[in-house]
KEDO-223528 format. One record per residue (C-alpha): residue in one letter; x negated, y negated, z negated. Coordinates in steps of 0.05 Angstrom, whole numbers, padded with zeros to 5 digits, always signed. Each point is the difference from the previous one (the first is absolute). Example, Ala and Ser with C-alpha at 12.3 -4.5 7.8 and 13.67 -1.06 7.14 Angstrom:
<pators>
A-00246+00090-00156
S-00027-00069+00013
</pators>
This chain:
<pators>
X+00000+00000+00000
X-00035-00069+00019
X-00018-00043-00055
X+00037-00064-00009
X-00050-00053+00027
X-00005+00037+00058
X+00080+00005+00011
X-00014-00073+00008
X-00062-00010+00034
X+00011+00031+00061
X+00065-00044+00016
X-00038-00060-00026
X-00052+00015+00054
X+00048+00006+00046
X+00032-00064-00007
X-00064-00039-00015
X-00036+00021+00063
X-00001-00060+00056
X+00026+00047+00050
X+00064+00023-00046
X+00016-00086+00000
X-00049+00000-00072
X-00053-00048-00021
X-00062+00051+00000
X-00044+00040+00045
X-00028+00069+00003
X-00063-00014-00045
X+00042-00053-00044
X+00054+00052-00029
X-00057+00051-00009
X-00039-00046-00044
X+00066-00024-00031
X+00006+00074-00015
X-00058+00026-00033
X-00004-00058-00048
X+00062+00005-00015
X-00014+00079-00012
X-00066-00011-00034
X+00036-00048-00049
X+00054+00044-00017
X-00045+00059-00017
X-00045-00043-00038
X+00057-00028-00053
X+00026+00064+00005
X-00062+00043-00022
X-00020-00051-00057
X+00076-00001-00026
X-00002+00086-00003
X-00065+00017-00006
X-00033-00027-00054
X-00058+00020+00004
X-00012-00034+00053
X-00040-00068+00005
X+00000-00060+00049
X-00082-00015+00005
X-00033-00045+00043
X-00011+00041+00067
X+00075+00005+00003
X+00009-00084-00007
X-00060-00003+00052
X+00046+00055+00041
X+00067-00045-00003
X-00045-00063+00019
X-00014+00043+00064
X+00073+00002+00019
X+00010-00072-00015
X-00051-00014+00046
X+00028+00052+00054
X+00071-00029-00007
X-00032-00076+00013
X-00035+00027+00065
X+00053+00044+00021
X+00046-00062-00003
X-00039-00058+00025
X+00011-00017+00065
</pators>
C-alpha cells in the first residue's frame, strides 16, 4: 500500500510540471522532491529514534541542498 506522501506526490508532480499548465520543470519538481523527502525523514528519525543525533556533516549535508535548490532555480 503506498505511503501517504507519496499518494500526494505523484499528483502534485503532475500538476506542477510546465507541460501539465504548472509552474516547474523536470529538474525543478525533482529537487522540490528530495528535499522535501530528505526533510521529512530527518524530523522523522530524530522524533522516533532517539538515539539518533543531528551532527555537523548532516547541517553541512542540508546546506548542500540549499545550495542545489538556489542553482536549480536561478534562471
Amino acid at each position: 500500500m503506498p505511503s501517504f506522501e507519496y499518494c500526494l506526490m505523484v499528483p502534485a508532480n503532475r500538476i506542477g510540471y510546465k507541460l501539465n499548465g504548472g509552474p516547474f520543470s523536470l529538474m525543478e519538481l525533482k529537487v522540490i522532491q528530495e528535499v522535501v523527502t530528505l526533510t521529512v525523514f530527518t524530523v522523522f528519525s530524530l522524533a522516533l529514534f532517539k538515539t539518533e543525533t543531528f551532527k555537523w556533516n548532516h547541517l553541512a549535508g542540508f546546506a548542500c541542498l540549499v545550495l542545489a535548490v538556489f542553482f536549480i532555480f536561478k534562471k
